[in-house]
N, CA, C and O atoms as a Maestro MAE file, in Angstrom:
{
 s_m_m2io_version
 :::
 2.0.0
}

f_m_ct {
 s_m_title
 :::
 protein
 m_atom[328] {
  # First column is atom index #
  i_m_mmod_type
  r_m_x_coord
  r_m_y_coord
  r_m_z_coord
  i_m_residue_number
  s_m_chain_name
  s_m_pdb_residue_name
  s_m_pdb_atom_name
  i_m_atomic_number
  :::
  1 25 0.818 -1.193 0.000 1 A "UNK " " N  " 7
  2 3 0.000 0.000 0.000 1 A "UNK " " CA " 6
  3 2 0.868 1.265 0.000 1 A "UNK " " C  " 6
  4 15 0.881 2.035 -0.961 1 A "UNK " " O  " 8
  5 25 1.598 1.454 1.124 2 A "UNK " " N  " 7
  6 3 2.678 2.284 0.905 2 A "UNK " " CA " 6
  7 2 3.263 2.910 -0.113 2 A "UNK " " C  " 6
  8 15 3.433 4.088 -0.427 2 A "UNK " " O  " 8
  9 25 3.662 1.392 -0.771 3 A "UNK " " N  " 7
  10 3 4.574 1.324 -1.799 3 A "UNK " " CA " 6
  11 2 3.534 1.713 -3.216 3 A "UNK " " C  " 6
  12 15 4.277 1.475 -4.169 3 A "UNK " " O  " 8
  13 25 2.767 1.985 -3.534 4 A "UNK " " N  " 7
  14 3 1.966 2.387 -4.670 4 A "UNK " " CA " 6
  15 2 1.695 3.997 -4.459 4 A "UNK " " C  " 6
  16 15 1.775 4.849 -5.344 4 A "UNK " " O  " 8
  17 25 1.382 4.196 -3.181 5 A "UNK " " N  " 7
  18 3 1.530 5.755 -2.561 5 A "UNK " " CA " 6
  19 2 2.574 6.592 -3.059 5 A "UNK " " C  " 6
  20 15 2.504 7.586 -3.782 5 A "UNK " " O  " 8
  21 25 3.824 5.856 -2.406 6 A "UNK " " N  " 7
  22 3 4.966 6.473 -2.825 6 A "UNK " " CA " 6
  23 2 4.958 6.481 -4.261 6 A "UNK " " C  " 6
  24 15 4.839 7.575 -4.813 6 A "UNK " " O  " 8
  25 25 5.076 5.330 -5.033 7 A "UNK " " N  " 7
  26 3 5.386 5.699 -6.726 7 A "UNK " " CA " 6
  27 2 4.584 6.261 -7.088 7 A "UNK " " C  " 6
  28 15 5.009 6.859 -8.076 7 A "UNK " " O  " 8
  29 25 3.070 6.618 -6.842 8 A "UNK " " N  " 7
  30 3 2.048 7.592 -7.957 8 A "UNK " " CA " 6
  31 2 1.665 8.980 -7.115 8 A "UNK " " C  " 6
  32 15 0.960 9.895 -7.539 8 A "UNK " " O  " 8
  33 25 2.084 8.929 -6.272 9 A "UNK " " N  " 7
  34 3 2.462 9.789 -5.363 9 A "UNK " " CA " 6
  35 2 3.966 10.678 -6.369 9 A "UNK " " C  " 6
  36 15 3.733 11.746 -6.935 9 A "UNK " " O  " 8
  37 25 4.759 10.322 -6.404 10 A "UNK " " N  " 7
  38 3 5.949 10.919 -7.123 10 A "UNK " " CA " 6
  39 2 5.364 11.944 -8.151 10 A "UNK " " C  " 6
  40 15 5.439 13.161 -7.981 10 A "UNK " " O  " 8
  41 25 4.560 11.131 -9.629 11 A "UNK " " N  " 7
  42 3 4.310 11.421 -10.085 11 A "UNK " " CA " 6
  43 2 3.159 12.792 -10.330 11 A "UNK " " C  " 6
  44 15 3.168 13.767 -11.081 11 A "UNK " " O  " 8
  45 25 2.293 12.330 -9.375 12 A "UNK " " N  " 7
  46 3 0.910 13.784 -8.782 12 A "UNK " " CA " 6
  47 2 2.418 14.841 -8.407 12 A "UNK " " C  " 6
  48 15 2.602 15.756 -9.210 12 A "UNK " " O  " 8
  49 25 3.154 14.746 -7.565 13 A "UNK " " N  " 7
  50 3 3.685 16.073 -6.974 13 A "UNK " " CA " 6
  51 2 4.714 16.789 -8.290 13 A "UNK " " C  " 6
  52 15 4.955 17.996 -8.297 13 A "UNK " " O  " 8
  53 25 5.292 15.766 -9.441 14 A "UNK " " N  " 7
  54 3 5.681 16.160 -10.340 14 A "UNK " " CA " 6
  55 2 5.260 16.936 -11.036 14 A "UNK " " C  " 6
  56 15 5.712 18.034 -11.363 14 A "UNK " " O  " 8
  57 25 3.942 16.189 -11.444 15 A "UNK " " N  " 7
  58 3 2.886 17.170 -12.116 15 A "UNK " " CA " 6
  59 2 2.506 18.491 -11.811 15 A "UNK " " C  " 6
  60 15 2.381 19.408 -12.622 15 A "UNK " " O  " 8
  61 25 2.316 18.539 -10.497 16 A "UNK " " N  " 7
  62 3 1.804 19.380 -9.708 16 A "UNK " " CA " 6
  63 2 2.836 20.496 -9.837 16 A "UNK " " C  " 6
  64 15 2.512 21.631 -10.184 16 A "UNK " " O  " 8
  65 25 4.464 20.034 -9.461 17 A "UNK " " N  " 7
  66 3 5.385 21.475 -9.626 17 A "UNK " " CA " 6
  67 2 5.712 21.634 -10.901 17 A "UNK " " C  " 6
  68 15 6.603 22.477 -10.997 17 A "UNK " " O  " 8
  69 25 5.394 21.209 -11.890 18 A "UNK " " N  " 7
  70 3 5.493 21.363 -13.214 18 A "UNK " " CA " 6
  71 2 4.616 22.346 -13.431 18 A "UNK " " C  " 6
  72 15 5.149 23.374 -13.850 18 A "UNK " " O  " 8
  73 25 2.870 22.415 -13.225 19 A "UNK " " N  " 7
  74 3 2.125 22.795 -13.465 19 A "UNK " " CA " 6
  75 2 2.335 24.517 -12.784 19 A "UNK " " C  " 6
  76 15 2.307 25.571 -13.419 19 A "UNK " " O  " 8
  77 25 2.540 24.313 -11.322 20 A "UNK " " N  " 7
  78 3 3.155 25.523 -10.653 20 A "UNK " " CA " 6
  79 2 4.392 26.824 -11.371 20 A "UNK " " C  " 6
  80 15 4.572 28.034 -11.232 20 A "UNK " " O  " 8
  81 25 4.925 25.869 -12.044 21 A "UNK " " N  " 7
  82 3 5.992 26.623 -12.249 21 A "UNK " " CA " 6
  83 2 5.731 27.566 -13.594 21 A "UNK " " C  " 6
  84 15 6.246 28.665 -13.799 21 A "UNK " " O  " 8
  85 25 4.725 26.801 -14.529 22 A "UNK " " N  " 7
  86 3 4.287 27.395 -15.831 22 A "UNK " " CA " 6
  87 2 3.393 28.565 -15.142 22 A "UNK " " C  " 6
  88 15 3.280 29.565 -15.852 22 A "UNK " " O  " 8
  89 25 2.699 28.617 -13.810 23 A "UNK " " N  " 7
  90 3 1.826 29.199 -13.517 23 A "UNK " " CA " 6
  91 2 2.858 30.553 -12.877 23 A "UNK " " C  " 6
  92 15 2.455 31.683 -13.154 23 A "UNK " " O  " 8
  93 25 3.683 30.480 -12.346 24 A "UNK " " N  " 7
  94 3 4.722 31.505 -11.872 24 A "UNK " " CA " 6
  95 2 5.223 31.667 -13.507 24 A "UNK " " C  " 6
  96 15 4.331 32.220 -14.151 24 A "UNK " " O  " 8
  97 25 5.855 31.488 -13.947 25 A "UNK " " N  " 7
  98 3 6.090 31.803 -15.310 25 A "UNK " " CA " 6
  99 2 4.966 32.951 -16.027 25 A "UNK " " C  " 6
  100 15 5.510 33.719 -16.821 25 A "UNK " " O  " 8
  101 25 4.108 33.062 -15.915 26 A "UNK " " N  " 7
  102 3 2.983 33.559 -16.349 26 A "UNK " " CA " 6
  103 2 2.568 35.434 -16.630 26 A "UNK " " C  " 6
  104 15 2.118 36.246 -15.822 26 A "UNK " " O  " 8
  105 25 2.794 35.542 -17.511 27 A "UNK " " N  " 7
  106 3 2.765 36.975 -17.511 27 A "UNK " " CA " 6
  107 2 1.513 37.715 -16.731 27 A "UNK " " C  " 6
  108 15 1.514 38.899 -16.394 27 A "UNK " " O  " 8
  109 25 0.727 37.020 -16.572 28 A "UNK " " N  " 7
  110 3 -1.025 37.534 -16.083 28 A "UNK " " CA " 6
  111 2 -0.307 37.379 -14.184 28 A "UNK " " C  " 6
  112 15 0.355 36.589 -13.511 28 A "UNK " " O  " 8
  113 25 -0.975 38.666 -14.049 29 A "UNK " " N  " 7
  114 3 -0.439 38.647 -12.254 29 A "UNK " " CA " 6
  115 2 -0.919 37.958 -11.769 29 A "UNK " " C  " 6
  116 15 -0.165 37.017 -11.524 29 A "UNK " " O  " 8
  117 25 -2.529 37.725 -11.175 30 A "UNK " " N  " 7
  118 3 -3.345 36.324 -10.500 30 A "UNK " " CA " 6
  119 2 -2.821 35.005 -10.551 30 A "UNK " " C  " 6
  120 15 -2.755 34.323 -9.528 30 A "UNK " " O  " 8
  121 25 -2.326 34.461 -12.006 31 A "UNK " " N  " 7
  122 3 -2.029 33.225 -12.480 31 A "UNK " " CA " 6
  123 2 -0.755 32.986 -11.664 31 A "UNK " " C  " 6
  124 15 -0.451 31.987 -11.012 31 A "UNK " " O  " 8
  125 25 0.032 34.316 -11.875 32 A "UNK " " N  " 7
  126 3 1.275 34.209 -11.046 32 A "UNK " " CA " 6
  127 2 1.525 34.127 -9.674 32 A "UNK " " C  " 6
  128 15 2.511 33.675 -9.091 32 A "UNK " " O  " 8
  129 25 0.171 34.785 -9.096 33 A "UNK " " N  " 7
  130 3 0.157 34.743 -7.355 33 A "UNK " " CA " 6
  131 2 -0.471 33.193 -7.219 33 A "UNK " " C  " 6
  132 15 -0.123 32.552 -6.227 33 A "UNK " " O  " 8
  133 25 -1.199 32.697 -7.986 34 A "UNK " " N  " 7
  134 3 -1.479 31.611 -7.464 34 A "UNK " " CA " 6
  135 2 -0.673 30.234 -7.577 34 A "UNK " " C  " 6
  136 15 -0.706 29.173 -6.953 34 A "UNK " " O  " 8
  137 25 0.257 30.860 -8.937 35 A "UNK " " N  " 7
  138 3 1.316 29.529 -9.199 35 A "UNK " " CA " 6
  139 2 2.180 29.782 -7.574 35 A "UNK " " C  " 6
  140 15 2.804 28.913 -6.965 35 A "UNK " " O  " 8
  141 25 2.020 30.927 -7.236 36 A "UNK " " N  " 7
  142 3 3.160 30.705 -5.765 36 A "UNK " " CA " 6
  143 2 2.898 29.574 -4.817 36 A "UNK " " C  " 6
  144 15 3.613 28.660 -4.405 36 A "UNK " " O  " 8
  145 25 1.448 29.972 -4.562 37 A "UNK " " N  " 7
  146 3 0.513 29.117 -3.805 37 A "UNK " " CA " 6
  147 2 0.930 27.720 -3.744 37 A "UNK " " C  " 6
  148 15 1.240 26.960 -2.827 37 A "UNK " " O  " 8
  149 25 0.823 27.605 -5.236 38 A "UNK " " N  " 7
  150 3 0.948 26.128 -5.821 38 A "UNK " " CA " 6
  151 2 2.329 25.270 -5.704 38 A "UNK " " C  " 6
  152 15 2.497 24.066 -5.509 38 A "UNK " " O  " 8
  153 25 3.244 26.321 -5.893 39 A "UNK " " N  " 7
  154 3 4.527 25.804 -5.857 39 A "UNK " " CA " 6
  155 2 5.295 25.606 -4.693 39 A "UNK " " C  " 6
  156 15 6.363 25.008 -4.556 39 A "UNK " " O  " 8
  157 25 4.504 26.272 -3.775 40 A "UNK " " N  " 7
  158 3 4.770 25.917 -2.144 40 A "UNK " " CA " 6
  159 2 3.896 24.554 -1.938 40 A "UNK " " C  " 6
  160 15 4.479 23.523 -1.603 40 A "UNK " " O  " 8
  161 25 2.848 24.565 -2.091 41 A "UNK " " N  " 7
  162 3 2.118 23.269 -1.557 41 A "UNK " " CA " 6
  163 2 3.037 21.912 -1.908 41 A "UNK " " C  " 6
  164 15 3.161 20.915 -1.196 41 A "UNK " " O  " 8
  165 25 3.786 22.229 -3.521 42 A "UNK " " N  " 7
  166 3 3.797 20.959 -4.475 42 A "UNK " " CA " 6
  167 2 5.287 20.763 -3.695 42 A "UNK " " C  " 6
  168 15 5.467 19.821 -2.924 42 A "UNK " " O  " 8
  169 25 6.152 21.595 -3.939 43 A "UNK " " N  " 7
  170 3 7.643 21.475 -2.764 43 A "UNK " " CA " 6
  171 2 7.547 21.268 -1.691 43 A "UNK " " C  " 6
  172 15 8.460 20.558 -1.268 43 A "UNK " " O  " 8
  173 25 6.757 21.593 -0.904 44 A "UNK " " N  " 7
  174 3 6.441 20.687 0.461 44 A "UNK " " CA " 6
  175 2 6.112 19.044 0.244 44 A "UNK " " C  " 6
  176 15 6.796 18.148 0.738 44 A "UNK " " O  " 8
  177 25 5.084 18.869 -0.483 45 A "UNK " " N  " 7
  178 3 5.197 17.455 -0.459 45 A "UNK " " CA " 6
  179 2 5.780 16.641 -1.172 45 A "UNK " " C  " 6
  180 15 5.493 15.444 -1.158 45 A "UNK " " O  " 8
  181 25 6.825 17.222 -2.017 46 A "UNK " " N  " 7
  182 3 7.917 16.513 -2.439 46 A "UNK " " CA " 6
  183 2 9.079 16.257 -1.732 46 A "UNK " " C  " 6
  184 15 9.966 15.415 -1.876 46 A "UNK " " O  " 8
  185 25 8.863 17.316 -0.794 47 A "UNK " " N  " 7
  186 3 10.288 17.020 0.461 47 A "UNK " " CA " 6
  187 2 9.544 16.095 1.696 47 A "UNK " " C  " 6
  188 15 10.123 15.139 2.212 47 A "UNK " " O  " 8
  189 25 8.354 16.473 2.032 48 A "UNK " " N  " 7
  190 3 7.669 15.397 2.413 48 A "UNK " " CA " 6
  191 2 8.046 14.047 1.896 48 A "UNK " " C  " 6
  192 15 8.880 13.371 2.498 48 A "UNK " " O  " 8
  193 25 7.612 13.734 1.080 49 A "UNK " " N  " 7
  194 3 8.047 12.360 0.385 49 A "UNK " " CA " 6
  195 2 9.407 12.158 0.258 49 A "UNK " " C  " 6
  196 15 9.808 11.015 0.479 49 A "UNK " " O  " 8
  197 25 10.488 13.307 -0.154 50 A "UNK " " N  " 7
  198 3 11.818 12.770 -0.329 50 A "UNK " " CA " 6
  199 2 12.800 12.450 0.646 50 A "UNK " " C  " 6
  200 15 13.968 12.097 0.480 50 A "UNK " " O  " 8
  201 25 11.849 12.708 2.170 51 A "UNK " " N  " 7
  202 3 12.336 12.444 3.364 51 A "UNK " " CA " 6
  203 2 12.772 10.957 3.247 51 A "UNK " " C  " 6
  204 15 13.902 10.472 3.300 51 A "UNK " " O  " 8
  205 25 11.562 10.370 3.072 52 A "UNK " " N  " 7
  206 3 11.564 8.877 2.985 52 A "UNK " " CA " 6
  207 2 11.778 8.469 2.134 52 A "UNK " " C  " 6
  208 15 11.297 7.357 2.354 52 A "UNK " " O  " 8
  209 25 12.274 8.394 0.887 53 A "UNK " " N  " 7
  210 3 12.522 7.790 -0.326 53 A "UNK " " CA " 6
  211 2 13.055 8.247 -1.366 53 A "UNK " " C  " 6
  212 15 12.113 8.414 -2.141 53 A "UNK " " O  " 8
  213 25 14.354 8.673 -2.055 54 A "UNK " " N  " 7
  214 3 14.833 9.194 -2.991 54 A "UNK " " CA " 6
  215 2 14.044 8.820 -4.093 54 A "UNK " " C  " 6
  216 15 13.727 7.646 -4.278 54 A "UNK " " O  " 8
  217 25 13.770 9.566 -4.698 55 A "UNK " " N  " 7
  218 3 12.737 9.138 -5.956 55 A "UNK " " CA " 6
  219 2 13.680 9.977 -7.513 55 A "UNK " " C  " 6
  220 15 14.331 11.009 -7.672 55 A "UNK " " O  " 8
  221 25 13.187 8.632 -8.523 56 A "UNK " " N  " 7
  222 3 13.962 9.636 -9.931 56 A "UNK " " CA " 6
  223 2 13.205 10.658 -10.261 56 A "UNK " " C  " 6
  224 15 13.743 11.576 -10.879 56 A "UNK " " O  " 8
  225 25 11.917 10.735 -9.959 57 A "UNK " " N  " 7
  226 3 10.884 11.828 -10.695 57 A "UNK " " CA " 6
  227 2 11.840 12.891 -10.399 57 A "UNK " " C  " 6
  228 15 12.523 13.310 -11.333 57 A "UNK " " O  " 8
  229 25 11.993 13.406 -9.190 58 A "UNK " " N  " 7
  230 3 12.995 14.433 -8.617 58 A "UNK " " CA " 6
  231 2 13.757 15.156 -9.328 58 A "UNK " " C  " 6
  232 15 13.826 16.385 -9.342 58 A "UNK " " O  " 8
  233 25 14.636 14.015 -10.235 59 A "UNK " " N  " 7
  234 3 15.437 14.606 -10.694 59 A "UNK " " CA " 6
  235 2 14.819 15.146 -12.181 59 A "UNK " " C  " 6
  236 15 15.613 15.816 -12.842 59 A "UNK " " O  " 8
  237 25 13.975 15.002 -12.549 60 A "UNK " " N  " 7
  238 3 13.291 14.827 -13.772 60 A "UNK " " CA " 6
  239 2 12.758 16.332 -13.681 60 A "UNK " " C  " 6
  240 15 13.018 17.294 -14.405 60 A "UNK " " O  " 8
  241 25 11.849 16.219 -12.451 61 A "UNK " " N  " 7
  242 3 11.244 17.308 -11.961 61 A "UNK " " CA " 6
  243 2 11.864 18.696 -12.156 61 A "UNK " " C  " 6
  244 15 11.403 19.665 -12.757 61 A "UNK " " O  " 8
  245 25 13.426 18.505 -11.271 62 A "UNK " " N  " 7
  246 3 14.173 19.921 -11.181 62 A "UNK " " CA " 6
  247 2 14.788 20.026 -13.005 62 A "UNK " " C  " 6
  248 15 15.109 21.150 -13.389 62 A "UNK " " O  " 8
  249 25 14.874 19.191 -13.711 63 A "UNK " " N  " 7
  250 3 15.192 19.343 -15.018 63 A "UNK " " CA " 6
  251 2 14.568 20.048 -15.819 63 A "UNK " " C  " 6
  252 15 15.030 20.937 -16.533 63 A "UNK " " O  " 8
  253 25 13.293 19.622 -15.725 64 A "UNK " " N  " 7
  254 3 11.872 20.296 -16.422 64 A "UNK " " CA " 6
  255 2 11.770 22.072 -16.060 64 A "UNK " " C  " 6
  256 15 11.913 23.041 -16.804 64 A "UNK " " O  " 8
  257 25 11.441 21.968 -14.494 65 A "UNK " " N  " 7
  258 3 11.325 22.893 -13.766 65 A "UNK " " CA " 6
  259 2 12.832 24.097 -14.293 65 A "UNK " " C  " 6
  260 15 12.701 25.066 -15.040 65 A "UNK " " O  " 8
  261 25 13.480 23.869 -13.970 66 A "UNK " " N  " 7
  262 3 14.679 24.568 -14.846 66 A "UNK " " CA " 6
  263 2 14.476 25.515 -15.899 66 A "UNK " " C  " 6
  264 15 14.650 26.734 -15.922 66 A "UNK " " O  " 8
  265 25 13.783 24.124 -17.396 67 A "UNK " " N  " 7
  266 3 14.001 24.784 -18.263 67 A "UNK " " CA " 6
  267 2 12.344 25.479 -18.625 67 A "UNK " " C  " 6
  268 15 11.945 25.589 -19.784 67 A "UNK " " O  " 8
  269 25 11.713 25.800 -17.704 68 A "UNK " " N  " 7
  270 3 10.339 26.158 -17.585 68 A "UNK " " CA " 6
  271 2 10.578 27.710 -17.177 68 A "UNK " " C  " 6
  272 15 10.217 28.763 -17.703 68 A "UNK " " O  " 8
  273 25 11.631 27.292 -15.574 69 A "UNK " " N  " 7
  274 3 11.732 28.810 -15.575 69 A "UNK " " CA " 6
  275 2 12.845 29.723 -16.260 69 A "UNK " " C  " 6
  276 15 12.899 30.808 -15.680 69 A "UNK " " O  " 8
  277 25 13.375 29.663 -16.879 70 A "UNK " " N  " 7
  278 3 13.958 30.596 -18.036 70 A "UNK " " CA " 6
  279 2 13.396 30.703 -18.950 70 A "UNK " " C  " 6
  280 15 13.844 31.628 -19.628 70 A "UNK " " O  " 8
  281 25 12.196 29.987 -19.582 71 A "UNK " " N  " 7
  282 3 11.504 30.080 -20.665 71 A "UNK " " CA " 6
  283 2 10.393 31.236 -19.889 71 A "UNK " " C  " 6
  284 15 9.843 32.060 -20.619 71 A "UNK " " O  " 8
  285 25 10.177 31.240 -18.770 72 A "UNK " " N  " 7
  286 3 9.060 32.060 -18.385 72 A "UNK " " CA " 6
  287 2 9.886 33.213 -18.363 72 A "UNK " " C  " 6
  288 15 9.825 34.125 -19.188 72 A "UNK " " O  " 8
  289 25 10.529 33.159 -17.559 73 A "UNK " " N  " 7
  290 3 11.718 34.892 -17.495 73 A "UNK " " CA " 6
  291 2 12.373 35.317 -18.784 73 A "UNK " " C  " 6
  292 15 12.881 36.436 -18.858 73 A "UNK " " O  " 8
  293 25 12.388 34.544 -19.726 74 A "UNK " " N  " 7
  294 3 12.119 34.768 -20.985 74 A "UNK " " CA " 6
  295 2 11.061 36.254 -21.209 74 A "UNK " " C  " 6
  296 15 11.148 37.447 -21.497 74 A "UNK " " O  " 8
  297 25 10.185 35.333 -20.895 75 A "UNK " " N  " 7
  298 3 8.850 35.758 -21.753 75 A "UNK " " CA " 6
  299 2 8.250 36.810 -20.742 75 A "UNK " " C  " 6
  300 15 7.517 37.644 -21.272 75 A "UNK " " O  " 8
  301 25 8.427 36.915 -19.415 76 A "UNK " " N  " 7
  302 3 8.368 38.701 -18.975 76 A "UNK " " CA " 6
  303 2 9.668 39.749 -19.484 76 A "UNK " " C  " 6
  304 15 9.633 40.976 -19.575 76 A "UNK " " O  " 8
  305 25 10.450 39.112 -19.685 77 A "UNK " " N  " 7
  306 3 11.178 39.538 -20.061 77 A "UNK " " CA " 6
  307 2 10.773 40.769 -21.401 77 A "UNK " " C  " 6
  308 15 10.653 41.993 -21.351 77 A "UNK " " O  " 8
  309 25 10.670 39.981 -22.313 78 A "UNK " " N  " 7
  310 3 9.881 39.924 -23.464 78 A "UNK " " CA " 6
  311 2 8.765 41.205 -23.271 78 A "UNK " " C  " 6
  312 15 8.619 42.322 -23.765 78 A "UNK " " O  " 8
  313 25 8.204 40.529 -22.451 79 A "UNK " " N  " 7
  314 3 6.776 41.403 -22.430 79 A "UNK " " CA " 6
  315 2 6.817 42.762 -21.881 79 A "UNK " " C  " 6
  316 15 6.312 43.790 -22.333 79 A "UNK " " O  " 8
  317 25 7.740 42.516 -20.474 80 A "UNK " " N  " 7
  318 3 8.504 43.745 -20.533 80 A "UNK " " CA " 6
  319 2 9.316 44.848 -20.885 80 A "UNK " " C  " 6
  320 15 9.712 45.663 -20.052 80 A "UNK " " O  " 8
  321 25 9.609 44.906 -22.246 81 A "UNK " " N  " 7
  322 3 10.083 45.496 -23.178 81 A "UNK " " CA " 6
  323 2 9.654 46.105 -24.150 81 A "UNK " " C  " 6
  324 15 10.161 47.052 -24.751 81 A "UNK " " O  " 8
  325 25 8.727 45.583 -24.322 82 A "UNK " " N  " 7
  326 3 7.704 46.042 -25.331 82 A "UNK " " CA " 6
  327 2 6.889 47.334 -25.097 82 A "UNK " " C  " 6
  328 15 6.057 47.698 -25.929 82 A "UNK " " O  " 8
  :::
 }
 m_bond[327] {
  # First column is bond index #
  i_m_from
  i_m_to
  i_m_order
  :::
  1 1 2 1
  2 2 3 1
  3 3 4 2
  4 3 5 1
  5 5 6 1
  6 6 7 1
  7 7 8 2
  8 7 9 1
  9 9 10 1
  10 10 11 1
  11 11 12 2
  12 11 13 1
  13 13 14 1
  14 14 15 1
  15 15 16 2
  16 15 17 1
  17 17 18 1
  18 18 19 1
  19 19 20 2
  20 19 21 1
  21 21 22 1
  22 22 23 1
  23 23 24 2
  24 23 25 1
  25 25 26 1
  26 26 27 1
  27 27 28 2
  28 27 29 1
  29 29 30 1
  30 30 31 1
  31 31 32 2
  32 31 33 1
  33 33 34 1
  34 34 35 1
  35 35 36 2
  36 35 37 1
  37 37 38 1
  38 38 39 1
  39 39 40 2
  40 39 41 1
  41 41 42 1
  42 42 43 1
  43 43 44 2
  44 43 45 1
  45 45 46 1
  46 46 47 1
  47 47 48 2
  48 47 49 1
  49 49 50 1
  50 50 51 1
  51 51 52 2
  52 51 53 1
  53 53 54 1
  54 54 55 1
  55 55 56 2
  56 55 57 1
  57 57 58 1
  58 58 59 1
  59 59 60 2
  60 59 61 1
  61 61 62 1
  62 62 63 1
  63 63 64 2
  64 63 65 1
  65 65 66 1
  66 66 67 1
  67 67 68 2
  68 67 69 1
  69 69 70 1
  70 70 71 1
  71 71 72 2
  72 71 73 1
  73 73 74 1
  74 74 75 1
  75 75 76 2
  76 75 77 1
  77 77 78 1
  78 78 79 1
  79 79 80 2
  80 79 81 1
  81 81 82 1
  82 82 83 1
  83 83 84 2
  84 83 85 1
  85 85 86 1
  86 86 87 1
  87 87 88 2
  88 87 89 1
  89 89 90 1
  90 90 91 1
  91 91 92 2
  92 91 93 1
  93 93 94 1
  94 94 95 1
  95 95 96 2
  96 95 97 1
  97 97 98 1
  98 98 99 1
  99 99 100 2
  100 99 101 1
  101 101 102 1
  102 102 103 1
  103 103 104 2
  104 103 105 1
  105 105 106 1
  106 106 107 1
  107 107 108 2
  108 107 109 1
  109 109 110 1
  110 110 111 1
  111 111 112 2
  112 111 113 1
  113 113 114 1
  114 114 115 1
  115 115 116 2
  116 115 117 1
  117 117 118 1
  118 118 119 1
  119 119 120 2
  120 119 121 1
  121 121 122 1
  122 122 123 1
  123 123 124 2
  124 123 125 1
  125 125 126 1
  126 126 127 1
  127 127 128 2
  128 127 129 1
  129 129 130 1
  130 130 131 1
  131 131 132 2
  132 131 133 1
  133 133 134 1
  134 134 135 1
  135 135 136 2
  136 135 137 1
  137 137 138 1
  138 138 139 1
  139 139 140 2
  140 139 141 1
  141 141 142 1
  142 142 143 1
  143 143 144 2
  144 143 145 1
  145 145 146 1
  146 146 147 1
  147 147 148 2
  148 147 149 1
  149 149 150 1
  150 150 151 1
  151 151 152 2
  152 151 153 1
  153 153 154 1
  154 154 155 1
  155 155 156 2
  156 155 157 1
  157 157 158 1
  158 158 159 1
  159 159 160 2
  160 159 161 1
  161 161 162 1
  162 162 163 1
  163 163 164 2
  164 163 165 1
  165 165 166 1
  166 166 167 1
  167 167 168 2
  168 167 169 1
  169 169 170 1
  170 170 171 1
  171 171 172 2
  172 171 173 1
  173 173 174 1
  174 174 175 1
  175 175 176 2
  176 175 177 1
  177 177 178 1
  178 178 179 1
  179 179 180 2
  180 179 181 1
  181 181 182 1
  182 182 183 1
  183 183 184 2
  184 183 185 1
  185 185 186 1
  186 186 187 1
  187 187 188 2
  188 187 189 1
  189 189 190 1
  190 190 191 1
  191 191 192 2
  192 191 193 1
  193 193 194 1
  194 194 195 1
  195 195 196 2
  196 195 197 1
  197 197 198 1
  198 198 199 1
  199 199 200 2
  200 199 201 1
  201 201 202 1
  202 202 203 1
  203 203 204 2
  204 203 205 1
  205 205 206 1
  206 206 207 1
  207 207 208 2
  208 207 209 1
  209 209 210 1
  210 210 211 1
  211 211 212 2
  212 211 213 1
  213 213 214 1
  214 214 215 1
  215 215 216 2
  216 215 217 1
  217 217 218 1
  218 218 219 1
  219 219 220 2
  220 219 221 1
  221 221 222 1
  222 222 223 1
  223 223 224 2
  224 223 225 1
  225 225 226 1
  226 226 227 1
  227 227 228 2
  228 227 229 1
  229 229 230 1
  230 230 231 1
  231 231 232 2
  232 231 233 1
  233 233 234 1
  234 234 235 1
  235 235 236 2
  236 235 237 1
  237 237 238 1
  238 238 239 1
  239 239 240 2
  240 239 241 1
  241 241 242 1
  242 242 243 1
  243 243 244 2
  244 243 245 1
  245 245 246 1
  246 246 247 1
  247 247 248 2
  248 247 249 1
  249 249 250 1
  250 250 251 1
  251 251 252 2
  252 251 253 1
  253 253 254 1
  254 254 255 1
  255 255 256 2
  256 255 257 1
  257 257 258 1
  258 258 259 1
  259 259 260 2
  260 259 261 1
  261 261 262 1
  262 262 263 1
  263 263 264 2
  264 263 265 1
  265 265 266 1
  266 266 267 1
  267 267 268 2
  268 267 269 1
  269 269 270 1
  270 270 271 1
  271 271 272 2
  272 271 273 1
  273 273 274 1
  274 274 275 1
  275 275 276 2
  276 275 277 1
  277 277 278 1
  278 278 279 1
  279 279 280 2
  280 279 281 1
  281 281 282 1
  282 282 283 1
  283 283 284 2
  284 283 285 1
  285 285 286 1
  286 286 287 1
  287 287 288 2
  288 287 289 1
  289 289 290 1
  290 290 291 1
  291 291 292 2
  292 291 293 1
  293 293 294 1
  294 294 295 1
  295 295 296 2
  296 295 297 1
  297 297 298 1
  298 298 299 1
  299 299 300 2
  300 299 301 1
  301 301 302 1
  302 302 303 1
  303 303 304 2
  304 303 305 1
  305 305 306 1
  306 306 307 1
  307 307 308 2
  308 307 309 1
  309 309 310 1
  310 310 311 1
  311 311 312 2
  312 311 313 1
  313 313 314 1
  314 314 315 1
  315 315 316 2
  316 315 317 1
  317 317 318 1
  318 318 319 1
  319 319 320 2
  320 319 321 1
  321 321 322 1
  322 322 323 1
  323 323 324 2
  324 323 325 1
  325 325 326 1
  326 326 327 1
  327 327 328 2
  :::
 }
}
């Protein structure tokens, strides 16, 4: 039981700071206050979980997450210039 927790468990919190991070990325202010929201909840329970179990999503996660946020600071960037 645990053990199904933990692996699809990985995956929801992946999703989840993936989803967060496009939402901080976000040129629209609301979208952006709430990706904060989001990206605190989703990093808490990934350190939650990574207490107990090194997981690969993790690393997958901060990879993604990475190239999400320079593509977003990109694009205020961008928008800010204009």
């Amino acid at each position: 039981m645990i053990e199904n927790f933990l692996y699809y468990g990985q995956w929801v919190i992946l999703l989840l700071s993936i989803l967060s991070l496009y939402m901080v990325s976000s040129v629209k202010h609301e979208t952006r206050l709430n990706g904060y929201i989001l990206t605190g909840i989703s990093r808490f329970s990934g350190a939650a979980v990574f207490i107990f179990v090194d997981l690969f999503a993790f690393v997958i996660a901060n990879l993604i997450q990475t190239f999400i946020a320079f593509k977003g600071y990109y694009n205020n960037k961008k928008i800010e210039q204009e």
